[in-house]
Residue, then its C-alpha position, 0 to 999 in steps of 0.5 A: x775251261x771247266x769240262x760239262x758233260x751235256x747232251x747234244x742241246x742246250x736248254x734253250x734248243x731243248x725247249x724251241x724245238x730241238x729234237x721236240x719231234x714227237x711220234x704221231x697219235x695212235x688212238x690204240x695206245x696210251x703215251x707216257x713221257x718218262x725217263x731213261x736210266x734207272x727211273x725209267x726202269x723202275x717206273x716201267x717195272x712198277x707202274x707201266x706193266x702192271x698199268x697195262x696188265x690191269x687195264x688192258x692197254x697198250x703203253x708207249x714210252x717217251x723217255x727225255x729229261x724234263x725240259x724236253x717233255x716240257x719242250x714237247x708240250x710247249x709245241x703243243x699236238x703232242x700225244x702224251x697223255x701222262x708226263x713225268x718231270x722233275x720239281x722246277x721243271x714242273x712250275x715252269x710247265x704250270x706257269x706256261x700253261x700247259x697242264x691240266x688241273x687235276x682233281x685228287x677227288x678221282x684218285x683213290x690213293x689221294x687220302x694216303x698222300x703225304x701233304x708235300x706230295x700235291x702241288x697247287x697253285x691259285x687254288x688249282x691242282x697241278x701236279x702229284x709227286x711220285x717220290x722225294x729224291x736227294x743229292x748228298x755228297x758221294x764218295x768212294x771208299x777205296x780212294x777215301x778214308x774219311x767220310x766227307x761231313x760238308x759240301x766245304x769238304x769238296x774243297x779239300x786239295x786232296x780232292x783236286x780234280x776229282x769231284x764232280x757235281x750236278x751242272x745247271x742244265x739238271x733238275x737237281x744243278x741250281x739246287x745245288x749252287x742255292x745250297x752251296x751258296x748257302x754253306x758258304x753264307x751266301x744271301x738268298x737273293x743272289x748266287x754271287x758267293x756260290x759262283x766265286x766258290x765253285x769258281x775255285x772247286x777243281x772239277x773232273x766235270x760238271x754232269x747233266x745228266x744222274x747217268x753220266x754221273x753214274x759213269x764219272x764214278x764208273x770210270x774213277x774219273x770222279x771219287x767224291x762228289x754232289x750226286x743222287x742218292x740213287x745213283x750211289x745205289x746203283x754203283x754200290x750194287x754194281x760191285x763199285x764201292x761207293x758210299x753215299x752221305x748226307x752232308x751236316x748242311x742237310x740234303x738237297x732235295x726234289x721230286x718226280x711228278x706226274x701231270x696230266x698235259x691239257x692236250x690228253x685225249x685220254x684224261x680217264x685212263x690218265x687218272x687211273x695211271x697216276x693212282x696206281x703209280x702212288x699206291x702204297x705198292x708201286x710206292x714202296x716198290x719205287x722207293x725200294x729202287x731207287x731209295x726215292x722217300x715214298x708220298x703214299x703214307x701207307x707204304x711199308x718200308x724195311x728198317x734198313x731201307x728207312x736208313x737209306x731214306x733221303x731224310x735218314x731212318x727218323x726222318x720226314x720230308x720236312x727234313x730235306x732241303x728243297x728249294x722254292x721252285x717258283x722263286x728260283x724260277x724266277x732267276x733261273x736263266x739270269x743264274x744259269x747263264x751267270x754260272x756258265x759264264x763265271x763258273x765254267x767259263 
């Protein structure tokens, strides 16, 4: 059986309640679902306070993975009034309807979006990006002389039980099976190459969650492996010496959004919160942390951080990879459990 690093429920405890208790309402303050780890940190550092400073208000936390914001929300009586989650997990709350639509014409950055950055369905508005993300092949320098070039490179014996890659129960974990799927000339409707594949790919561990990742690499578990270019980051300016690539497939890619749930009492300061989070600042400042491809065009970024971009120095949003989040959700549980059974075991 394949190691998983997984948190303390499965997706489907995650989302019929487990650990979904929220703390009670207090009109005083101003609720956000966030995330831990280096985002968390980031939005914290470059949203929140600066949130709090300007409009003199005090901001509680909520820091989960996206399917438990998303699991809070189904329950409904929740307090929070912003919720970020990921690209997937986001068409998954809009199918559910859970979210409020949101009218662009109340936020003043709404000119300087990309086009990639709103997200609509049925003529409504749901959801606004904070920032574009990738995962590309990662790999450390002192185990590894030569650069990996493909996803197939995971494959190499050299390599053997020494890689590690998203498992399904993260954001970024079908993506990657989708892309892997694809290298190997995969067809679109089903994962069946992906899964006898990655059946063969020796593993140190499969990882839930970018932090656990982090941590594989930390403790020389894994030395190559599918991971976030923010975490690659985070290592390298740690003093480990990890280089992070983006394969000739291409990247794969998502991206953290900011929603507004139906039950938010407070649906101005919601709008004031999600303007200054892709204002040109917050949004150059973000990418700045955790080499996210910011959504505000007038974000100004130095050359050598337009090299660490997702997409690369010259590229754009058009480059990366990213999946059609309401078509895969559609097969989401059908793949998950197939991968867990055939690939994990």
């Amino acid at each position: 059986m394949k190691r998983i690093l997984i948190g303390l429920c499965s997706l489907t405890l995650l989302l019929s309640g487990c650990g979904l208790v929220s703390q009670s309402s207090d009109d005083s303050v101003f609720t956000i679902a966030t995330y831990g780890g280096s985002y968390g940190d980031s939005i914290r550092e470059r949203v929140i306070k600066p949130f709090e400073e300007k409009y003199d208000v005090k901001v509680r936390e909520e820091m989960a993975v996206s399917n438990v914001t998303l699991g809070k929300l189904m329950q409904g009586g929740s307090d929070i009034d912003v919720a970020f989650m990921d690209g997937g997990v986001s068409e998954h709350a809009e199918s559910m309807n859970v979210l409020e639509p949101i009218d662009t014409s109340k936020l003043s950055n709404a000119d300087s979006l990309i086009d990639e950055a709103v997200y609509e369905k049925d003529g409504k508005k749901f959801a606004i990006s904070a920032g574009f993300y990738a995962v590309g092949l990662t790999y450390n320098t002192e185990k590894i002389d030569t650069p990996p070039k493909s996803w197939k490179d995971l494959w190499k014996p050299e390599y053997a039980n020494k890689v590690t890659a998203p498992s399904v129960s993260n954001a970024m974990g079908l993506p990657f099976v989708l892309g892997i799927n694809q290298a190997f000339g995969g067809e679109a409707n089903n994962i069946d190459t992906a899964v006898k594949e990655l059946g063969k790919l020796k593993v140190a561990s499969y990882f839930d969650t970018a932090g656990a990742g982090e941590n594989l690499f930390q403790g020389d578990e894994a030395t190559i492996g599918a991971a976030y270019a923010s975490s690659a980051a985070a290592l390298k300016k740690g003093g480990k010496p990890i280089e992070y690539v983006t394969p000739e497939e291409g990247a794969i890619a998502g991206d953290i959004r900011l929603h507004i749930p139906k039950t938010s009492s407070k649906t101005d300061l919601a709008y004031k919160f999600i303007d200054l989070a892709i204002s040109a600042q917050a949004q150059q400042e973000m990418s700045a942390d955790l080499l996210n491809a910011p959504v505000n065009k007038k974000a100004e970024l130095s050359e050598s951080l337009k090299a660490q971009m997702p997409y690369g120095k010259d590229g754009s949003i058009a480059d990366l990879n990213i999946p059609d989040w309401f078509a895969l959700n559609e097969n989401r549980q059908k793949w998950t459990i197939e991968f867990n059974q055939e690939v994990i075991g």
